[in-house]
N, C-alpha and C positions, 0 to 999 in steps of 0.2 A: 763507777756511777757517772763520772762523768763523760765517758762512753755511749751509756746509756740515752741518756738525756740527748746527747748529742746526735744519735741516731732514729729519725722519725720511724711509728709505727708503718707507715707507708712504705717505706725502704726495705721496709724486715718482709713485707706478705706480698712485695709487686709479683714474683714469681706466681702465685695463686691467684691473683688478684687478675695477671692476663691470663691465663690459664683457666678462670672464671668468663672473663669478655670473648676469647677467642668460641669457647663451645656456644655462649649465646650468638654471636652473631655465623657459628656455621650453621645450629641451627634456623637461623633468620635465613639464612641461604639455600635451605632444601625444603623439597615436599615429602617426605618420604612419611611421615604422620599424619598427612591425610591421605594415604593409598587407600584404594584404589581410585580416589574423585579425583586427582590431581596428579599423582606420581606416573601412574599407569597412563593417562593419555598423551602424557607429555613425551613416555619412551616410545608411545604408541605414532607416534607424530613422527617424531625421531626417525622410528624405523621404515615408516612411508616415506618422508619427505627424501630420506637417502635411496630406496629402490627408486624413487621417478626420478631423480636427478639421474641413475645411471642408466636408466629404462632405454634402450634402442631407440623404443617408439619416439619417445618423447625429443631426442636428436633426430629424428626422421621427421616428426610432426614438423616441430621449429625448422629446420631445415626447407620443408616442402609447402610454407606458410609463408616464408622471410621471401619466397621467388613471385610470389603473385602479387601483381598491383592492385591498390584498391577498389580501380574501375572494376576489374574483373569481378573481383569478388561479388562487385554489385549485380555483375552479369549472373554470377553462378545462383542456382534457385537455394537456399536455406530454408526459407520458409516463407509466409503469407506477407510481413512486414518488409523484404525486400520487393515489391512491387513497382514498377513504375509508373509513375505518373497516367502517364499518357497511356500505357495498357489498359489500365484500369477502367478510361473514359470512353477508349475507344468503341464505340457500337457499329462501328459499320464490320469491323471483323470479329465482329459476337465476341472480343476478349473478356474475362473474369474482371468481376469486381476489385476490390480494394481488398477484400476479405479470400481472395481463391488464391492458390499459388502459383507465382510467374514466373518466367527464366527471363533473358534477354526482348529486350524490345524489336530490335533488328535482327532479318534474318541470318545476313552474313557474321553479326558479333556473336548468336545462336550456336552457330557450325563451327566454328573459333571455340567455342569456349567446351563443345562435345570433344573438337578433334584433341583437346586439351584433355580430356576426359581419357579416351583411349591413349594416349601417349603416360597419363599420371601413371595408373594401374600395374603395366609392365614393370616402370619406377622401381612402385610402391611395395611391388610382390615378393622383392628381393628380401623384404622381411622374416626373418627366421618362424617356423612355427611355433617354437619353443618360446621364441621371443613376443608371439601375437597373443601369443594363451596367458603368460606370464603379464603384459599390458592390459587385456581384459580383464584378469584377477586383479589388478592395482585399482581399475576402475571402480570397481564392487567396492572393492577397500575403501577408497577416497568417500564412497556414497554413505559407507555406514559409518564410515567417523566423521564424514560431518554430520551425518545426523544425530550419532552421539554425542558430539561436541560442542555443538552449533546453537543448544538448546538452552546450556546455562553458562555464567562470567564466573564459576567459582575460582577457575584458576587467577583469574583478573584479580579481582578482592583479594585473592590469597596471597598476589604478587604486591598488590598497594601496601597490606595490613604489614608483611616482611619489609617490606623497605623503609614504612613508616619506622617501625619499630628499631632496624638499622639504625636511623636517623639520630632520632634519642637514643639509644644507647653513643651514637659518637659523640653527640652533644654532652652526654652525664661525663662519660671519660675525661671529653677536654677540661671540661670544668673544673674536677676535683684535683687530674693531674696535675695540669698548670698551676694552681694554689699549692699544691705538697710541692713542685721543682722549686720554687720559689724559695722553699724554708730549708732548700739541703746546700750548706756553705761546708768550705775548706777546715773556717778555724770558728770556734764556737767558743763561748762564753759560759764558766761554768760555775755557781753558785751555789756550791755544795753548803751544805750547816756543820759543818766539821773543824770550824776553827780552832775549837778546845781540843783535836787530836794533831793539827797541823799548825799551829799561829797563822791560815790563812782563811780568807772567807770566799777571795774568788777565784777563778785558775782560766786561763788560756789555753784551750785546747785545739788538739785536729783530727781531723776525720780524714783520714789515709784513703777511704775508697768512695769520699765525696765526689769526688771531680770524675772519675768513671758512671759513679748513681747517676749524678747528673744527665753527661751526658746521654746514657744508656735512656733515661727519661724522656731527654729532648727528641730524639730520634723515634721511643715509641710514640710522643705525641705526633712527629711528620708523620710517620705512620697511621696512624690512624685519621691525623687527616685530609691524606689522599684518599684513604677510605672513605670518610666522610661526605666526600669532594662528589665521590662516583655514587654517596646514595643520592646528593643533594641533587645530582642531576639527572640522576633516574626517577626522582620526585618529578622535578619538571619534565620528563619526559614523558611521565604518564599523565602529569596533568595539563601538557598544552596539547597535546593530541587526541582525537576519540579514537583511542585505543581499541573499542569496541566493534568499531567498522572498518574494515579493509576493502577497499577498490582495485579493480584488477584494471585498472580506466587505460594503464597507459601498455599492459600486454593487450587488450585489445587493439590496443592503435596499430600497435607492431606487427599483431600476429592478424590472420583471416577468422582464429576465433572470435568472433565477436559476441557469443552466448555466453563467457567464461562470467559466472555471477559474483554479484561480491557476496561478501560473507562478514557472520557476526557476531557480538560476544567471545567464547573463548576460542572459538577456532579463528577469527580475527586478529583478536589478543597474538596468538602463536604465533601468525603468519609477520607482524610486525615484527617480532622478535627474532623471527630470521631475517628477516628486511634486517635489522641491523648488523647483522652477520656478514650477510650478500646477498642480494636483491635478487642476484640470480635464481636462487632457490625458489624462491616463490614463484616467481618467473616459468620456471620448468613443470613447478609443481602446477601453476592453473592449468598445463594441457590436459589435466586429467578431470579436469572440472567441467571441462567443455564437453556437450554432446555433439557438438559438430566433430568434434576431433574423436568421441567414442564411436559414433556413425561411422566416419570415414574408415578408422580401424576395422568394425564392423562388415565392412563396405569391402574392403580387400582382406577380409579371413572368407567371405562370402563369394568371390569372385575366384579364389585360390582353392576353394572347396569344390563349389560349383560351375565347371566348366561347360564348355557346350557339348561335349560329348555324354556327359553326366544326362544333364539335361536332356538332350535328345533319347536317353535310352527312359524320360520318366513320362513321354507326349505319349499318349494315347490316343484311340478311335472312340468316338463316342458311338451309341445306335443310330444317331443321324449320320454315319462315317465320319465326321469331322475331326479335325487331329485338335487335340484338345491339352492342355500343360496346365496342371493343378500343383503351385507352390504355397506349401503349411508351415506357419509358426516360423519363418524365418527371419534373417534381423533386415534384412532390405528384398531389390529386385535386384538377381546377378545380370550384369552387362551384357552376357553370354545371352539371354532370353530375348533379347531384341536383334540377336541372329537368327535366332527359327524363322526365317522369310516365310516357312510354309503353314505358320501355325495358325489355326482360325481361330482356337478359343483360348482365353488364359483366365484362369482362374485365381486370385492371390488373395489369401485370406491371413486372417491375424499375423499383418506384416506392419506394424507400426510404423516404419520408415520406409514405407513403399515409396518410392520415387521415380516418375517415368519420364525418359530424357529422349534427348530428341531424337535418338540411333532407332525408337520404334517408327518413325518412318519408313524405317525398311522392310517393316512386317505389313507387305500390303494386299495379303489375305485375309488378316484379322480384321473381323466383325465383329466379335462378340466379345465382353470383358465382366468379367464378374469380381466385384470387391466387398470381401465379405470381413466386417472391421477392419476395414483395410484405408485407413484415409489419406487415401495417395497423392500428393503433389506431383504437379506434372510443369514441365518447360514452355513454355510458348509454341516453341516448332513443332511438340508433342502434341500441345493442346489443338493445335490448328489441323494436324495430321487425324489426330482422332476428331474433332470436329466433322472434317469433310468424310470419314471413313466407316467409322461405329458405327454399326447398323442395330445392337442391342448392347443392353447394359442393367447389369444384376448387383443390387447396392445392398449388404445387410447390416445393419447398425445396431445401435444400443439406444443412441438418443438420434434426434433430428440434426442436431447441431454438427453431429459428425458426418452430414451427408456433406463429399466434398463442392463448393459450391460452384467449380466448372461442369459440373454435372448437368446444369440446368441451362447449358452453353451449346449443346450439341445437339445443331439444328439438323444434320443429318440423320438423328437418333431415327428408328422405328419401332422400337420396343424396351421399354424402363420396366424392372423388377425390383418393387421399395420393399424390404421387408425389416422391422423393428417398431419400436416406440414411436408413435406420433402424437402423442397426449402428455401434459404434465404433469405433476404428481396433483395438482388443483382438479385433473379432469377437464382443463381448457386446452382446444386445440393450437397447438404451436402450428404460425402457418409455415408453409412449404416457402420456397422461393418461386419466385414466379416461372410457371413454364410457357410461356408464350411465343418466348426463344426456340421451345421445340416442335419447331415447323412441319416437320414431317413426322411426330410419334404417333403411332397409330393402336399400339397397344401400351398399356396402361395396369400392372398388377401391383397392389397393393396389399401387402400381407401384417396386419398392427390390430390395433386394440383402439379404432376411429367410433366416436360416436356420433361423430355426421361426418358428410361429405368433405372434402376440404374445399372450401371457394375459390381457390386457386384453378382446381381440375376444371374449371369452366374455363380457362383462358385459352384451354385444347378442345373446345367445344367444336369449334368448325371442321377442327380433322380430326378427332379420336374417333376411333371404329369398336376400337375394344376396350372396355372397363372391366377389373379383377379385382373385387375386396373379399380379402379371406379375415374374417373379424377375429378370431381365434375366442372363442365365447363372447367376446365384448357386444352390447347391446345396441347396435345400432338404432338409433334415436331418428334423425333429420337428416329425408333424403332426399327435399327441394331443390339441392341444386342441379338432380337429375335431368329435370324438367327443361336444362337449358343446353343440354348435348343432345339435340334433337340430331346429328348424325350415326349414333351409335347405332352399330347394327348387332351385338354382341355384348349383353353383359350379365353378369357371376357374381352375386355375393352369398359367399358361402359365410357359416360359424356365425353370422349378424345377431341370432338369435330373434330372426324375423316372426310373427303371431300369424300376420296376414301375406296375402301378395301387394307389395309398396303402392299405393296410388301414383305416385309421379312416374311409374314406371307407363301408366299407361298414354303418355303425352308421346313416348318414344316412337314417331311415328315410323321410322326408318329400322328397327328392331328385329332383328331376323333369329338371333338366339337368346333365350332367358334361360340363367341357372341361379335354381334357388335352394342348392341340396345343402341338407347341414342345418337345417332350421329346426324352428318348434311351429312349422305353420299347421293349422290344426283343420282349418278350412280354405276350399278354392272357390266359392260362389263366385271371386272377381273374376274369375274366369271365361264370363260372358263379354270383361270389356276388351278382352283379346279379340274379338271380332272386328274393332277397331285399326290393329295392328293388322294389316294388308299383309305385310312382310316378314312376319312370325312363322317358322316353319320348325324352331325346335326348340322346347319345353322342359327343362328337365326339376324335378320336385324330389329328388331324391335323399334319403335319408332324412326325413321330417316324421312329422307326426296326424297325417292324414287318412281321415275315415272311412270315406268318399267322395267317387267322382261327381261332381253336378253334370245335372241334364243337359246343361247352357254349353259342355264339351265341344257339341255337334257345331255349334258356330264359328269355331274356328276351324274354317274350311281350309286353309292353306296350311296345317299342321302335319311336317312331315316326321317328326320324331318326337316321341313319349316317355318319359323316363318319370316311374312310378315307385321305383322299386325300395326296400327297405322302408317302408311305412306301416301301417294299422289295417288296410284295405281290407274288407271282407266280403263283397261284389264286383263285377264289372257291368255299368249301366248298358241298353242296348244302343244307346246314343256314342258310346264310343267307339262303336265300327261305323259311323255313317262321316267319317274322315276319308273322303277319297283316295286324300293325298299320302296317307300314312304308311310310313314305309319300315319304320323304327318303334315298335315297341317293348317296353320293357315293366312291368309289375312283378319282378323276383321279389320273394323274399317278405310278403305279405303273411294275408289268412285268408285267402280266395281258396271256394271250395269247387267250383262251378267256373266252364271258360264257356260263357254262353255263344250258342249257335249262330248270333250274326257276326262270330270272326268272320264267317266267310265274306260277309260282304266287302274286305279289305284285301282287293286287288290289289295292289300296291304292295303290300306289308312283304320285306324284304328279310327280316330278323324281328323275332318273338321271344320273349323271354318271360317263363314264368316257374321259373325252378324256387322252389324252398315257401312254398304253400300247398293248401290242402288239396287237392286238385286230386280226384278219382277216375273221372274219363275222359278221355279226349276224341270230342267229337269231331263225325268225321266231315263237317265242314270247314275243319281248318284248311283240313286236306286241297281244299279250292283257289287256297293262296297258293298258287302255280308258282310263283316268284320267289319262295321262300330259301333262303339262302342259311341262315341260319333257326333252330327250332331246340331251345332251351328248356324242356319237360322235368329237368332230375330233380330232385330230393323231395316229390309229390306221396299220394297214396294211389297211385295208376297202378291197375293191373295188369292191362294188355294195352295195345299197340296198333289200330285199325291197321289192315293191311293196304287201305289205299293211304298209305304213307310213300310208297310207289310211286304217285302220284306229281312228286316233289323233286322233279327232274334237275332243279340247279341246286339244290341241298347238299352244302357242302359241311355244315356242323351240326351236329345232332346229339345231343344231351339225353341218356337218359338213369342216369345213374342214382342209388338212391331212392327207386320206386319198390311195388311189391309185385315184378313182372319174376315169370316164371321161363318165358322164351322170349326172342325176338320175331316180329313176319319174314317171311324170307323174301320177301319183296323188297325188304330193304337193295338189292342187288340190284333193283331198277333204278333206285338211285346215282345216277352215271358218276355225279363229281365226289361221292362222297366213297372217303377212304379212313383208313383206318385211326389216323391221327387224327382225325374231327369227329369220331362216333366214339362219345365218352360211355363206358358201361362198362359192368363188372368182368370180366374175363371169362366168368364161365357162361353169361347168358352169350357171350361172342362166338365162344366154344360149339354151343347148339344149332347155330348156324346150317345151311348145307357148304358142304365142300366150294362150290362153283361161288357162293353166294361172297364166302368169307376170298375164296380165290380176287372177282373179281373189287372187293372193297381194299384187298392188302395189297393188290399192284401199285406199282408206283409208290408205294408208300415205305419203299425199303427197309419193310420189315420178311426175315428169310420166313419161307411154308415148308414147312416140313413138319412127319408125324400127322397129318391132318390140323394143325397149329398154323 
């Protein structure tokens, strides 16, 4: 008994008792019960954070980042926020605004930082393929766990609530153990009720494995706390820092990345926590954060893929012969492309990181540049190159905003092709940037969904010759500001969904070509104020919805070409042969049954077109247009064929396919320039022919005779 007494309940269960503590505070130590919110992104982290610490790239990056001083960097173009100063202001060399993108200020620090360009490359190239593919996959990576991660702090809370919990539990520990150590001595006092079997009432005892309990005690309490020690401090750890945002402030100082972003909540959280490990890691890990550093990578899988021989074998002829290089969907412009010295056209579309540096000064053939989603930053030397050089330029966008804004810089330009969005979702016009700057553009096409003019196209009012708006159904509304490009000698607005012919059009005193095909115009009565227009000589109304011609025709006497075709027509007035000048007509494609008798009086008239209406005879005063070069008759109700079709000595295209002829005249043979490749008709009415007839029309035309064929 007096054993008993002598030994606390405490003594007897400490075994269970830490055996109890230990599994609560392991579980305070894992996430493994809230898998997959917490467990899962933590090994998921783990296993990234260890590929980019061993990634090639990432000792190549740092490596090829740690040599460049930070002037340079300022020199090298990034994007629109590296601009300089003084570029920006400059007007006397037409440089880009605050908002375009710039390389170097000076020429000579320009050519320094190119010739720095081709010396990187070679470098850089020595990168393994296995190794560049493997670097791009960590990328992707890096992108969707932080946006997995980035999103919420549950691991944060998860880490506070555990170490909270920690805390108190080291606290409950110290407490109770220090009070039980207290009560376990060597010799103990024992005061059993047993006098009447012993004559004694109290007894002196000892406790043989006190002085072991003890200490065994003292020792779990240091133990536990130095544990305590390390929650106490990870309390304050997390609560004098915002653990929630991480700054990557001072690898950008170090490194040329200067785009590496910070980051927050639990991917934050993380990134601290290896900071306390080794700073390194993180360190290594931002290169993957950076798009400067994905670009560059980018930049050399693209220069290692695409060489100049690649390249050369993908330039083509266009039908104007011009050697022509269309790059699709790629991740930059290869280095190599600014060696084709001999290229005139380039085409680069959906290249997001298009960048053009100053080595296109050696392509001093090219004229022409087409950027189709393609919002290219260019260098200073570049931009000054294309400046003085660019003779056209083809922009296709999504919004306005992506038009790059050196665009509006290149006073050399002579012909701009805008084609996208130029309207807000409100339906108010977003203005252009000013084109004032472009001194010499003379042509002008605009292919959007405008419903009025933009007020800016007047600042090119003293030199634009040609205006192009293709409305793509959009309604054009207001087109006042016509009135004040009284230079124009040429303008086209197709799709506008125009009713009438525009009134401001008729101020255009200097107006030598109107096209207004693609409409719903439904009447041309205006068509008397063209008599105005001195300088109007071609017309075209094609594809609308016109009934007929006005009588008022005949006044525009200096009218050399007609274009009717694809309309409602169902006469031709006799007022429209009494055009001297006309040389060019066209009403295909009507409901004209009759081609009345005063065609003839149109000496002039060079090419005729009236295939795909009702058209029964063709009189034989057409025949008197001696001059007729082309004669479009097919898909009529004609039977025959006057034989003074003979008559027609420079008739080189002759249509008659699609009637209800039974022969052809054999007169066709006096037709000297006409051969077989221009007399469209069914093979068997060609067939009927005479021998001499078919002889002389198949010469020359390299088709073999034989068989009577």
């Amino acid at each position: 008994m007096c054993y008993h007494v002598a030994l606390p309940w405490y003594s007897k269960y400490f075994p269970y008792l830490a055996l109890i503590h230990t599994i609560v505070l392991m579980v305070s130590s894992n996430f493994w019960f809230k898998y997959p919110k917490t467990s899962s992104k933590i090994e998921h982290f783990v296993s990234i954070l260890g590929k980019c610490f061993e990634s090639p790239w990432t000792t190549k990056a740092l490596s090829e980042t740690a040599c460049e001083h930070s002037e340079e960097n300022k020199q090298r173009l990034v994007g629109p926020s590296s601009l300089p100063k003084h570029f920006s202001t400059s007007s006397e060399e037409g440089s880009p605004n605050q908002s375009a993108p710039a390389a170097t200020p000076v020429k000579s620090s320009v050519q320094f930082s190119a010739e720095k360009l081709v010396i990187e490359v070679p470098a850089m190239t020595i990168l393994d393929k296995k190794d560049g593919e493997q670097a791009k996959a960590l990328f992707e990576k890096v992108r969707k766990f932080r946006a997995h991660v980035e999103d919420s702090d549950l691991i944060y809370k998860l880490y506070v609530a555990q170490t909270v919990t920690k805390t108190v539990k080291f606290i409950l520990i110290l407490c109770y153990t220090m009070t039980f150590v207290a009560a376990i001595n060597f010799a103990h006092v024992c005061e059993p009720e047993i006098k009447h079997l012993t004559g004694y009432s109290k007894f002196q005892c000892t406790h043989n494995m006190a002085f072991m309990l003890k200490k065994l005690l003292v020792s779990y309490i240091a133990l536990i706390c130095v544990y305590g020690m390390v929650c106490i401090y990870t309390l304050f750890w997390l609560f004098r820092r915002p653990l929630k945002e991480y700054s990557f402030e001072k690898v950008r100082e170090e490194s040329s990345f200067s785009d590496i972003p910070d980051v927050k909540n639990d991917f934050a959280f993380l990134l601290h926590m290896v900071d306390q490990y080794d700073q390194l890691y993180s360190k290594r890990f931002g290169v993957f954060l950076s798009e400067v550093s994905e670009n560059k990578l980018r930049e050399i899988s693209l220069n290692h893929e695409w060489t100049f021989e690649k390249l050369r074998q993908h330039v083509t002829r266009n039908a104007a012969e011009k050697l022509e290089l269309h790059l699709f969907m790629l991740s930059g412009v290869p280095d190599a492309v600014f060696d084709l010295t001999d290229l005139e056209i380039l085409r680069l579309e959906l290249i997001p990181e298009a960048r053009i540096t100053a080595k296109i000064s050696q392509m001093t053939n090219l004229h022409e540049l087409h950027l189709y989603h393609c919002p290219a930053k260019v260098e200073q030397t570049a931009f000054v190159f294309l400046r003085d050089h660019l003779r056209c330029l083809h922009v296709k966008f999504t919004d306005v905003a992506e038009i790059p804004t050196w665009v509006y810089l290149l006073k050399s330009l002579r012909e701009m092709y805008l084609v996208g969005n130029l309207n807000s979702e409100n339906n108010k016009m977003i203005g252009l940037e000013s084109l004032r700057d472009l001194r010499h553009l003379k042509t002008l096409h605009l292919k959007s969904n405008l419903t009025k003019i933009p007020t800016n196209i007047t600042d090119l009012s003293p030199h634009l010759v040609k205006l192009v708006v293709d409305n793509d159904g959009t309604k054009l509304l207001v087109l006042n500001s016509l009135k004040k490009m009284m230079n124009l000698a040429e303008l086209e607005l197709h799709n506008c969904e125009l009713e009438r012919i525009p009134h401001a059009i008729f101020s255009l005193t200097n107006l030598q070509e109107l096209h207004l095909k693609s409409n719903n115009i439904r009447s041309i009565e205006e068509v008397i104020s063209f008599q105005h227009l001195k300088r109007l000589t071609c017309l075209k109304l094609s594809h609308n919805q016109i009934v007929s011609i006005p009588l008022s025709i005949s006044h525009v006497k200096n009218l050399e070409s007609l274009y009717l075709s694809h309309n409602k027509l169902e006469s031709l007035p006799a007022s429209l042969f009494n055009l001297p000048k006309l040389r060019h007509l066209d009403v295909g494609h009507n409901s004209i049954v009759v081609i009345p008798l005063e065609v003839g009086f149109l000496q002039s008239l060079q090419y005729f077109a009236i295939s795909g209406n009702k058209v029964e005879v063709v009189p034989k005063q057409l025949f008197k247009c001696t001059k007729l070069r082309t004669l479009n008759l097919g898909h009529n109700c004609i039977s025959t064929v006057p034989e003074k079709i003979g008559q027609l000595a420079l008739l080189t295209q002759l249509e008659l396919k699609g009637n209800c002829l039974d022969r052809l005249p054999p007169q066709l043979g006096q037709c000297a320039l006409l051969r077989r490749g221009g007399l469209v008709v069914e093979d068997h009415l060609f067939d009927s022919l005479p021998l001499e007839v078919k002889e002389s029309i198949n010469q020359e035309s390299g088709v073999p005779f034989a068989n009577g064929v």
